[in-house]
Every structure is written in structure tokens, then in C-alpha cells.
N, C-alpha and C positions, 0 to 999 in steps of 0.2 A: 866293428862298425856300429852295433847299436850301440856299446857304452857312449862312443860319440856325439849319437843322435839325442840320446837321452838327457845327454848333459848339454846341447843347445836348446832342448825341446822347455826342461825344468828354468835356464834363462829369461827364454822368453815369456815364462808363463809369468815368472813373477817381476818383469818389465814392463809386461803390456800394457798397463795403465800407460804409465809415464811415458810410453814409445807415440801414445793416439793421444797428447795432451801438449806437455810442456806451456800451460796457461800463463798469464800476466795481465794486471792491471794495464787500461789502456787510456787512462786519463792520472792526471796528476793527484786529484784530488782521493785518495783512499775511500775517504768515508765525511758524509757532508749533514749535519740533521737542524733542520730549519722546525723554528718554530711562529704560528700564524695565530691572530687573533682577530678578525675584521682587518683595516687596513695597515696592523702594525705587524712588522717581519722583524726576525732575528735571526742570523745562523750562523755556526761554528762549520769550520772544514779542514781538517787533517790534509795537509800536504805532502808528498810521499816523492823521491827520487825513482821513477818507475826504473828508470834506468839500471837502477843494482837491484831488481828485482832477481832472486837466486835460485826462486822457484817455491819457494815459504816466505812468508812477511804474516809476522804475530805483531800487532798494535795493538797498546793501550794507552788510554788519557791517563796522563801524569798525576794531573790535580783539578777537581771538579771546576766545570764552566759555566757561566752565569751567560744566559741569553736574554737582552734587553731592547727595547725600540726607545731610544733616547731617553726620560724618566720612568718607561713602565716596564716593571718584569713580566717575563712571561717565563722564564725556565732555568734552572738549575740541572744540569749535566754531573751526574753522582760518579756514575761509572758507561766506558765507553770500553769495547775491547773489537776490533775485527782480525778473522786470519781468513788470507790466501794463501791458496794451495793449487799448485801446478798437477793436480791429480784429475782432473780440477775439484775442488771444495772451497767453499765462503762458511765462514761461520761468524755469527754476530752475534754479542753479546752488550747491555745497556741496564740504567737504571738514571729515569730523571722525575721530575717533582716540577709541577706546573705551581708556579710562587704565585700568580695572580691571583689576590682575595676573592676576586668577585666573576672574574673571567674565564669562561674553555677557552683551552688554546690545541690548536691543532698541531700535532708533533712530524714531522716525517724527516726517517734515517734511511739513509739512503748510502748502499756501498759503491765502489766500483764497479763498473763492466768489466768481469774476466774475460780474454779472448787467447782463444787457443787450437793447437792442430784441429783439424775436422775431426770428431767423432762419429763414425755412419754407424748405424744399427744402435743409438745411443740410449742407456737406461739411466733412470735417477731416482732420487729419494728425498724429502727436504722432511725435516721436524723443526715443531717452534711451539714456545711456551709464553704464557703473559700471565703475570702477576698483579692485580692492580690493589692497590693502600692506600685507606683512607689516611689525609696529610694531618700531622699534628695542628690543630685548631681551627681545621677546616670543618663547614655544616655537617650534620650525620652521613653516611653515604657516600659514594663515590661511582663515576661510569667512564667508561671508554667506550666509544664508538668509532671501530673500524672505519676507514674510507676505501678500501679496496669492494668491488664487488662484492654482496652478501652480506654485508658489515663485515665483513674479516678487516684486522689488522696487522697481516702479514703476507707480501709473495715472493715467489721463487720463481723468475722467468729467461728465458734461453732464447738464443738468437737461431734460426733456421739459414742465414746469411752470412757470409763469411764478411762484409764487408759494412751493411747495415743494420742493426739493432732491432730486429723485430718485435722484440718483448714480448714473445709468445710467454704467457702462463701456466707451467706446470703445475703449484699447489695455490692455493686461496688458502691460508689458514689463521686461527685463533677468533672466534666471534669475537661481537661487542658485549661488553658483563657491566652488567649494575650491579646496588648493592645498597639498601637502604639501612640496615643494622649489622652490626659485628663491624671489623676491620680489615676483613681482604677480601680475596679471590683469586683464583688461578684457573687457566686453562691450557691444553696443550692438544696439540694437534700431530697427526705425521699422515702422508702421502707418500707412499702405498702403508698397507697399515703392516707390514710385513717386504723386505726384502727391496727389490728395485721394481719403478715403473718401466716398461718399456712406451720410448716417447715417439718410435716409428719412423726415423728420419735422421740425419746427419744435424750435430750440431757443432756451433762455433763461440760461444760467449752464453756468459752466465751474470745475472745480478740477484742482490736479495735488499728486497726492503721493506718497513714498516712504517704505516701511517695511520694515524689516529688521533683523536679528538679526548681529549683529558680534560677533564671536571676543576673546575676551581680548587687552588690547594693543593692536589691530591699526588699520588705518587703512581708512577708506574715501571715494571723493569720485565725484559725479556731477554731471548736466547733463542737462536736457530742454527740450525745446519741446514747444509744444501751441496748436493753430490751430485756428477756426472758422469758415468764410467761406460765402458763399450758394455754388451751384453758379450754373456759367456762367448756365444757361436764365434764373435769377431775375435776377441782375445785366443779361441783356438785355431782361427785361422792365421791369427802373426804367429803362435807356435808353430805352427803347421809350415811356414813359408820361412822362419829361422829352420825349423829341423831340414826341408830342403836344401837352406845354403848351406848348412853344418854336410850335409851329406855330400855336397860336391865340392867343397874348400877341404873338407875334410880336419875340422878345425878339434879343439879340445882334444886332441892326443897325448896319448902317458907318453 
């Protein structure tokens, strides 16, 4: 009887994620990143069949996109890559160059809403990095200025609602960096700095996005992850409640 139990108990441990998730994008659009300059807009947006979502979708831009408000550039799209993850996890990765001579223009990438099984007693994790480079024959210097709270140019936010979008905020991360001589910078953040946060509550949806304000010329690229998982106590209690049913189905038998 306990080889039995042992062998539904070891299943379910390493199930459990994927037993309290099964996520999916809940709009068509993957991933959308709009560029702003005063009253001129441009935006690219990846269109995605949610429908054959299979539980992973890895995207990336084919070939660099040029974002324009009728004769004025405002942006160049180098590299674009997002993955979903039915675990659930987002992760985003980017690199564009503000072409306007003389103009900031304000950048925002923005993913999908994942939405997925409830997770109660829910922990998570997010890291993100930013790179900023001054543009080939742009003035000395270069800045980005976050627009999230704090100057950060990155968050991680979760829905407490199974039905409405709360955009509760998990991380705030990456300041805003200037830089009047040499040719970069970089920064990187992570929330918790170590292991997972516990976020004290049930969740149902996940987004990640960056917004920021980019110096004439100049270049900018980052990278983030962003995780959701039960905490230990819940994942040992779906073991807990498979090794029950193992013990009265009496399943895994030689």
C-alpha cells in the first residue's frame, strides 16, 4: 500500500503547478508596443490565433518594424520576442532605437492578459533588466524615464478577479538612467531578491509591461520574467488529496 501511495504522492508533486494553472492569452493581440510623441502615435501589434493556444506560445518579430505618424519617425522595432506559459509565466524580451532627430518619444510594450485556473495561497517572482545606448549620431548622452510609479520602467501585475482585470502591482522595477558621457547603461531589478513573494490571496491573470520615455536617437532594449506558482503548503496539499484518491482507487499497482 505505500509503494502505491508513494507513487501518486511523487505524481502529483510534480503536476501541481500545471493542476492550479492551465493559463492562456485572453485577447487576440499577443503583444502590442505603441510609440507617443505629443500628438503623434504609431503602433505595431502581433496578432495571435488564442484559439491553438497549447499551453507554450514562444513569439518573435520576423524582421525589424519601423513606427511612423504619417512623414515623422518615431521608432524602429530591432528585436521583439514574448513567451506564454500555462505555468503560468510571461517573459519579454525587446530592443528599439527612437529614429526622431530632435524628439523623446514615449515607448509602451505591452503583453497579453494571461488568465488562468485560480491560484489560492499564490507566490511569485518577476526580474527585468534595461539597457540604454546612446544612438549612432545622436547629441552626447542619453536618458529614459520610466512612466510607471517611482520612474520605474517596468511592471508585473495580477488580477485578484477571476472575471475583471484588477491590475494589482506585484513589482515596480528598472529606474529611470541618464548618462551624459560614455555610451550605455544598464540596470536590473528582481522582486523578492531571493526565491518567491508570497502575494496573500487567490489569483487569476497575469500581465507584464514597459513604459518609458527615450531621448532623441538613442537606443533602448530589455528583458523580464514574471512567475506565478502556488506556494509549497497548497502544492502539498493537491499531493496530500491525490495520495488519498491513490489510497482508495487503489491505483499504480505492479
Amino acid at each position: 500500500m505505500w509503494a502505491i501511495a508513494a507513487c501518486g504522492l511523487t505524481a502529483a508533486i510534480f503536476t501541481g503547478s500545471s493542476a492550479f494553472a492551465a493559463g492562456m492569452p485572453v485577447t487576440a493581440n499577443i503583444i502590442e508596443v505603441t510609440a507617443t510623441s505629443g500628438d503623434l502615435s504609431a503602433t505595431f501589434e502581433e496578432v495571435f490565433p488564442v484559439g491553438s493556444f497549447d499551453g507554450n506560445l514562444l513569439w518573435s518579430l520576423p524582421a525589424p518594424v519601423s513606427l511612423a505618424a504619417g512623414a515623422t519617425s518615431l521608432g524602429t522595432i530591432s528585436r521583439l520576442n514574448v513567451t506564454f506559459n500555462a505555468d503560468p509565466e510571461i517573459d519579454l524580451n525587446f530592443s528599439l532605437t527612437n529614429t526622431n532627430p530632435s524628439l523623446p518619444v514615449t515607448f509602451d510594450i505591452l503583453t497579453a492578459t494571461i488568465v488562468f485556473d485560480a491560484i489560492p495561497n499564490a507566490e511569485a517572482a518577476a526580474s527585468a533588466s534595461m539597457t540604454l545606448t546612446q544612438g549612432a549620431g545622436s547629441p552626447a548622452g542619453a536618458s529614459v524615464t520610466g512612466k510607471f510609479t517611482g520612474g520605474k520602467c517596468y511592471q508585473a501585475r495580477y488580477s485578484t478577479d477571476s472575471l475583471l482585470n484588477t491590475a494589482t502591482v506585484f513589482a515596480s522595477l528598472d529606474p529611470s538612467m541618464s548618462f551624459t558621457s560614455g555610451l550605455g547603461r544598464s540596470e536590473t531589478e528582481t522582486l523578492p531578491a531571493d526565491g518567491m513573494a508570497a502575494l496573500g490571496t487567490t489569483v487569476y491573470m497575469m500581465e507584464s509591461e514597459y513604459k518609458f520615455t527615450l531621448s532623441a536617437g538613442d537606443q533602448a532594449s530589455g528583458s523580464s520574467i514574471f512567475l506565478i506558482t502556488p506556494e509549497p503548503a497548497t502544492l502539498m496539499l493537491a499531493a496530500l488529496g491525490a495520495f488519498t484518491v491513490v489510497r482508495k482507487r487503489g491505483s499504480c499497482r505492479h
